[in-house]
C-alpha positions as CSV (number, residue, x, y, z in Angstrom):
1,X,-143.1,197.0,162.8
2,X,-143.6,196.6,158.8
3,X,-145.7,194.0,157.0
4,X,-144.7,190.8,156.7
5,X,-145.4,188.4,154.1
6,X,-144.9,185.1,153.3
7,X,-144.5,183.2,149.8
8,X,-146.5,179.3,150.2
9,X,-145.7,177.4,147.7
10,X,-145.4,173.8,149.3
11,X,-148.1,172.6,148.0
12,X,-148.9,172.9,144.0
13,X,-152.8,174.1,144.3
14,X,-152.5,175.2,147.5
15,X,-150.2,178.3,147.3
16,X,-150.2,182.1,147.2
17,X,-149.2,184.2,150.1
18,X,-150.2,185.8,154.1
19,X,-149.7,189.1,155.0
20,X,-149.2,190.2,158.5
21,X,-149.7,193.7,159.5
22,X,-150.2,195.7,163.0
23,X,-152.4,198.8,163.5
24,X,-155.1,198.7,160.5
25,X,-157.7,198.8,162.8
26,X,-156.6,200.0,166.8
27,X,-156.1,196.6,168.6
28,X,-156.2,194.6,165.6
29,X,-153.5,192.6,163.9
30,X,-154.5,192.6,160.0
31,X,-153.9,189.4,158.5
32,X,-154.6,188.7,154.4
33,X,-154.2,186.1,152.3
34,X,-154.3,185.6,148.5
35,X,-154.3,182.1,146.2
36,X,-153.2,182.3,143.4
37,X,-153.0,179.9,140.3
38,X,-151.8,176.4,140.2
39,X,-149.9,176.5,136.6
40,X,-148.2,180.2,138.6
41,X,-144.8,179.6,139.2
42,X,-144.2,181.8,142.5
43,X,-140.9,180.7,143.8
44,X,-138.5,183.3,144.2
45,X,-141.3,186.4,143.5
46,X,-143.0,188.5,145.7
47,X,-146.9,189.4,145.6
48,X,-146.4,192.4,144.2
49,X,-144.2,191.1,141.7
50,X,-145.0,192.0,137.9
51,X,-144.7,188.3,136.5
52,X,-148.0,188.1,138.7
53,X,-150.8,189.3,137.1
54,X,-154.3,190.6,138.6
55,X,-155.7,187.4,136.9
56,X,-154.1,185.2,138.8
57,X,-155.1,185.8,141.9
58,X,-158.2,183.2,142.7
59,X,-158.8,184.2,146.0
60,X,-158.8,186.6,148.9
61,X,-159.3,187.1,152.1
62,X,-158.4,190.0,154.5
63,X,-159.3,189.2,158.6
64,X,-159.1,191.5,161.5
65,X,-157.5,189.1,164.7
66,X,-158.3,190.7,168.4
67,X,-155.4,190.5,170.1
68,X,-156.5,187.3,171.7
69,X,-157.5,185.3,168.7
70,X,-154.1,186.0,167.2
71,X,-152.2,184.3,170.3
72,X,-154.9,181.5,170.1
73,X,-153.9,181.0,166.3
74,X,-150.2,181.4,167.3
75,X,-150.4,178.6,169.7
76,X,-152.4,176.8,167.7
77,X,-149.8,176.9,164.7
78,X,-146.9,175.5,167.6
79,X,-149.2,172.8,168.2
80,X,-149.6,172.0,164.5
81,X,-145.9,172.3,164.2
82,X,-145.1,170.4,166.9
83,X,-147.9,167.6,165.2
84,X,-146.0,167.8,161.8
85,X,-142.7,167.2,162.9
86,X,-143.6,164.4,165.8
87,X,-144.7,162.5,162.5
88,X,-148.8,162.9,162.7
89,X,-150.9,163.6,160.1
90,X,-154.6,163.4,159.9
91,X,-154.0,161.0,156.8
């Protein structure tokens, strides 16, 4: 299996992107995130796109998941999708 990453950009000053990757560390599953500016316009681009510059990145964050925290968090994103589309929001 390769990386997989994922463009947010739902949310104006809430986006950047997650990286999923297998193997880093043995029994691990590697996942990284990275914000980037608000005024960035990422749609259509890739992270390691040129029209996004060093500077732009505001944050980053790079987690090591046990095998067991990583289905926890997968279950737990079902149940938040489930939520979303069932209508309820903490709002």
């Amino acid at each position: 299996m390769t990386l997989l990453r994922f463009r947010c950009d739902t949310v104006n000053y809430r986006k950047g992107f997650i990286e999923v990757m297998p193997g880093i560390h043995s029994g691990c599953i590697n996942l990284e995130c990275w914000q980037v500016q608000n005024d960035l316009d990422i749609s259509g681009i890739d992270l390691l796109d040129q029209r996004i510059p060093d500077e732009a990145i505001t944050a980053n964050v790079e987690l090591e998941l046990s095998l067991e925290t990583a289905e926890a968090l997968l279950v737990a994103l079902q149940n938040a999708i489930h939520a979303v589309r069932s209508g309820e929001n903490l709002s």
